[in-house]
C-alpha positions as CSV (number, residue, x, y, z in Angstrom):
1,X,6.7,7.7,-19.1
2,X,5.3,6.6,-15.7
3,X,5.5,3.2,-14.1
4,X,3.3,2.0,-11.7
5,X,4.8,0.8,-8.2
6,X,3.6,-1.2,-5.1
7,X,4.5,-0.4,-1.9
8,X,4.1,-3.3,0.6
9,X,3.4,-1.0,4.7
10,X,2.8,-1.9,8.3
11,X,1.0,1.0,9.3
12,X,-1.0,2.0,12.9
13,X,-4.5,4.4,12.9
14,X,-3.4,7.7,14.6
15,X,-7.1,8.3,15.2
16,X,-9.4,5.8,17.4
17,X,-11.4,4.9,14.0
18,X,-8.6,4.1,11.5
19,X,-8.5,0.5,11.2
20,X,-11.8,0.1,12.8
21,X,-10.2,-0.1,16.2
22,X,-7.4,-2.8,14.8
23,X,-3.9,-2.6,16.3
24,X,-2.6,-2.2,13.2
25,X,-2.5,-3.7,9.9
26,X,-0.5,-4.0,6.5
27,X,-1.9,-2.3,3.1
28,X,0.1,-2.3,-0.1
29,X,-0.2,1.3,-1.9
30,X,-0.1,1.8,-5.8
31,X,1.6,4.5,-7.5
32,X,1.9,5.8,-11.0
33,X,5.5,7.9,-11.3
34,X,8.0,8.7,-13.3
35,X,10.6,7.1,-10.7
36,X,10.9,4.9,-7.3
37,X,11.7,7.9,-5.3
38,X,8.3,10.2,-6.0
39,X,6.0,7.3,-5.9
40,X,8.0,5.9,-2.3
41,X,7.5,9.7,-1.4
42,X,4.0,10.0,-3.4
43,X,2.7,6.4,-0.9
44,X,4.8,7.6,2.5
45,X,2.8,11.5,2.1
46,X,-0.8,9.5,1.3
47,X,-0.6,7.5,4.1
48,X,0.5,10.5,6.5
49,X,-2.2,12.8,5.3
50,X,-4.5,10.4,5.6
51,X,-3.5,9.9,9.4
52,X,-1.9,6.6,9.3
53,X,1.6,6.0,11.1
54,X,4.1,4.2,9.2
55,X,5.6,1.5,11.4
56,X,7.7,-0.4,8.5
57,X,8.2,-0.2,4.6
58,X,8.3,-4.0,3.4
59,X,8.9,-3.3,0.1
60,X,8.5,-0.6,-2.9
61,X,8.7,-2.3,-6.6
62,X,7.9,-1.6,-9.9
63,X,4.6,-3.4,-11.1
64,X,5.7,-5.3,-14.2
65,X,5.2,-9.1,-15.1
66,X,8.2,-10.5,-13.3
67,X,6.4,-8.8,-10.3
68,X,3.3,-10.3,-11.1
69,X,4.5,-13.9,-11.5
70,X,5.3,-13.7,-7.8
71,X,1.6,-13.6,-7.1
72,X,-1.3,-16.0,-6.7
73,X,-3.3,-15.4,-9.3
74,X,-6.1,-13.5,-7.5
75,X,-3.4,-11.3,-5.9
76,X,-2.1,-10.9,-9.6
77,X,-5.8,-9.7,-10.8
78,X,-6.0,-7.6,-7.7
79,X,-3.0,-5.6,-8.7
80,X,-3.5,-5.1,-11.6
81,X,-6.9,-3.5,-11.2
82,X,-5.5,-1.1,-8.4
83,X,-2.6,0.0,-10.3
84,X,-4.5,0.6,-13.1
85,X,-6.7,2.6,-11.0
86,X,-3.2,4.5,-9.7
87,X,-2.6,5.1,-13.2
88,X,-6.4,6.8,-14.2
89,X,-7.2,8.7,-10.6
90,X,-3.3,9.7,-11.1
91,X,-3.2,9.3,-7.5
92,X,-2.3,6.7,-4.6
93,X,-4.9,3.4,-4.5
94,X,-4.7,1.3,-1.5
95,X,-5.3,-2.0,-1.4
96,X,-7.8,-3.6,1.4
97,X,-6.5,-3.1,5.1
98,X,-5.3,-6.1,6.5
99,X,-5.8,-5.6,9.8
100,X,-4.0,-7.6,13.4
101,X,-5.2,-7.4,17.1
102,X,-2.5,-7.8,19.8
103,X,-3.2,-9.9,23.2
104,X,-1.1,-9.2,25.8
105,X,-0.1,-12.3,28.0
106,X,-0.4,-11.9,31.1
């Protein structure tokens, strides 16, 4: 039986119009799997295909309510829609970009 996961990235636009021309920015990625090691594998292979660099993994955990406790309660709603998305498209869902500019001092 599958389980979903959420994967928590740091990720950088390999292209000039990822990230709508953002530094970078963090996404969390759902994934439907039998394991932790295809969906890790399943989130890692969407974001490369889909031309995004992988600066850091925060996290990858299994969606269930002790998961969901952790969260406000419009994060909780949130991901529970997208990973019940993961689970219908039988595919990866991402979250909303949260995207970061860098200043340099000078």
């Amino acid at each position: 039986m599958k389980k979903i996961f959420c994967g928590s990235f740091e990720v950088q636009g390999n292209t000039l119009d990822k990230l709508d021309g953002a530094a970078g920015g963090f996404v969390y990625c759902f994934s439907a799997d039998k394991d932790m090691y295809t969906a890790t594998q399943n989130m890692m292979n969407a974001l490369i295909e889909d031309e995004y660099e992988i600066m850091e993994v925060e996290y990858i955990k299994i969606v269930n309510e002790e998961f969901l406790e952790e969260l406000e309660e419009k994060d909780r709603k949130d991901f529970y829609t997208l990973g019940e998305k993961a689970i219908k498209n039988n595919d990866v869902v991402y979250s909303d970009f949260y995207t970061y500019e860098v200043t340099h001092l000078i």
